[in-house]
C-alpha positions in Angstrom: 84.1 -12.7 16.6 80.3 -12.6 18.0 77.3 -11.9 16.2 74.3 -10.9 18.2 71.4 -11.0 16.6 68.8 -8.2 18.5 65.2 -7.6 18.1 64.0 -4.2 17.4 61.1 -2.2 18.3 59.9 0.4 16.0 56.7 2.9 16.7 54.4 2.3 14.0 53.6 6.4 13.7 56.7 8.3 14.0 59.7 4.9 13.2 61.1 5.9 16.8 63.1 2.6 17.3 64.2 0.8 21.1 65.6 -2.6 22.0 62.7 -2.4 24.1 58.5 -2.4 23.3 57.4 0.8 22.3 53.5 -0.1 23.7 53.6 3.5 25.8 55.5 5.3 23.7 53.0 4.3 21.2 50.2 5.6 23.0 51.3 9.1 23.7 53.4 9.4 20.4 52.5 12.9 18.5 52.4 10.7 15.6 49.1 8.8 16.9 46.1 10.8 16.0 44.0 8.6 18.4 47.1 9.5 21.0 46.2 9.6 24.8 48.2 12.7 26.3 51.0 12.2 28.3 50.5 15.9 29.7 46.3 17.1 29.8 45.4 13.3 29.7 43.4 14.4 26.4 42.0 11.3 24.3 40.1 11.3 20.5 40.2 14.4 20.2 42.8 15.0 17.0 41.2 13.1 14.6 38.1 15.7 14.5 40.5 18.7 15.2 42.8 17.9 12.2 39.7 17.7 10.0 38.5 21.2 11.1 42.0 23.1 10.3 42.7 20.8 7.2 40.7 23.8 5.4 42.5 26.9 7.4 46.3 26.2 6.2 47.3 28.7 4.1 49.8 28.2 0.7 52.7 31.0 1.5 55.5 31.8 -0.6 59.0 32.9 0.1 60.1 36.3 -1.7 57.3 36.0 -3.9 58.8 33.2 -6.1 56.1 30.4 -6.8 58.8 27.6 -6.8 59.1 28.2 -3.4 55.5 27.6 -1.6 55.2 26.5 2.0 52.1 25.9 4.4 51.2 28.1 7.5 48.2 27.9 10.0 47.8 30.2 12.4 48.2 29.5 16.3 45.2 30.6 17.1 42.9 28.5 15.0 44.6 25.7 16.8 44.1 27.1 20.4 40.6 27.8 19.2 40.0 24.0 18.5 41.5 22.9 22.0 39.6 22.5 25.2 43.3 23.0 26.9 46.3 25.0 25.6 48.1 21.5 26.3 51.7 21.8 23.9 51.9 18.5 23.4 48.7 18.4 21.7 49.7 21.6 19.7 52.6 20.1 18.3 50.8 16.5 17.6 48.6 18.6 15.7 51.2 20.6 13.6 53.2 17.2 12.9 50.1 15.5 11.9 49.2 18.5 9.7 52.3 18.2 8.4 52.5 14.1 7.8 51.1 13.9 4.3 54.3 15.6 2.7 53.3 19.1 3.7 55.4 21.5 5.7 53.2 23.4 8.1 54.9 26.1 10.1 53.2 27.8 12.9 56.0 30.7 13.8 54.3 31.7 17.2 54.7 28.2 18.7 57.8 27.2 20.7 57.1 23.8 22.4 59.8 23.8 25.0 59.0 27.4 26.2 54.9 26.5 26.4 56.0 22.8 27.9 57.9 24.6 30.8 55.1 27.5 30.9 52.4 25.0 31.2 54.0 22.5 33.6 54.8 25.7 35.5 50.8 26.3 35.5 49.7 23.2 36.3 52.2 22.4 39.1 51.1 25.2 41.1 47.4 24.5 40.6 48.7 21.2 42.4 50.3 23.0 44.8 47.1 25.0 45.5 44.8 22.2 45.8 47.5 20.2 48.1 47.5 23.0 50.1 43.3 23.5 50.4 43.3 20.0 51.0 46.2 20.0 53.9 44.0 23.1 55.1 40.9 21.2 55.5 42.3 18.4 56.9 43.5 20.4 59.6 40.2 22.0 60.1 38.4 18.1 60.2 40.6 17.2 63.5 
């Protein structure tokens, strides 16, 4: 019998673990308040974006019964806090709302359909701006 004996790597916001370092993963995590974005290239933004909404979530109750409370914000109050309607940032900010025991549900917001949506966006904005610069360097010769 052989015993290995492994070191493991474990993000220090979200416990996300890899036999390998987690130093990038760390940097973009959705966990990281002071996150870079993997996505708009955002940076030090959350911190004073999470203060602003701590005061808009709203207590909601299921059927009425007080037992059952749960927290809500509204979509729109986050888009209104963002210079981009980046999703990653939209769902750092809804897990970080969420990280001191609180569930926070935001019902409009589906991250994989506004990931594709946005990447859809941005890539042709790319292609545009390959293609205006292919044009004028044509134009240069």
């Amino acid at each position: 019998m052989t015993i290995k004996t492994k070191k493991v790597y474990y993000c220090d916001f979200c416990n996300k673990h890899s036999l390998r370092p987690l130093i990038e993963h760390e940097k973009r995590c959705t966990m990281n308040i002071n996150r870079i974005c993997g996505m708009c290239g955002a940076f030090n933004q959350l911190p004073i974006i999470i203060e602003k909404l701590q005061s808009k979530i709203k207590i909601k109750h299921y059927d009425d019964a007080k037992e059952f409370e749960y927290y809500a914000i509204d979509l729109n109050d986050i888009l209104a806090e963002l210079e981009e309607d980046c999703p990653a940032c939209i769902l750092s900010i809804i897990r970080l709302l969420s990280a001191n025991g609180k569930l926070i549900e935001c019902q409009e917001f589906n991250y994989e359909k506004a990931k594709e949506e946005w990447w859809k966006l941005h890539n042709e904005e790319q292609d545009e701006n390959y293609e205006m610069e292919f044009y004028y360097h044509d134009i240069d010769r």
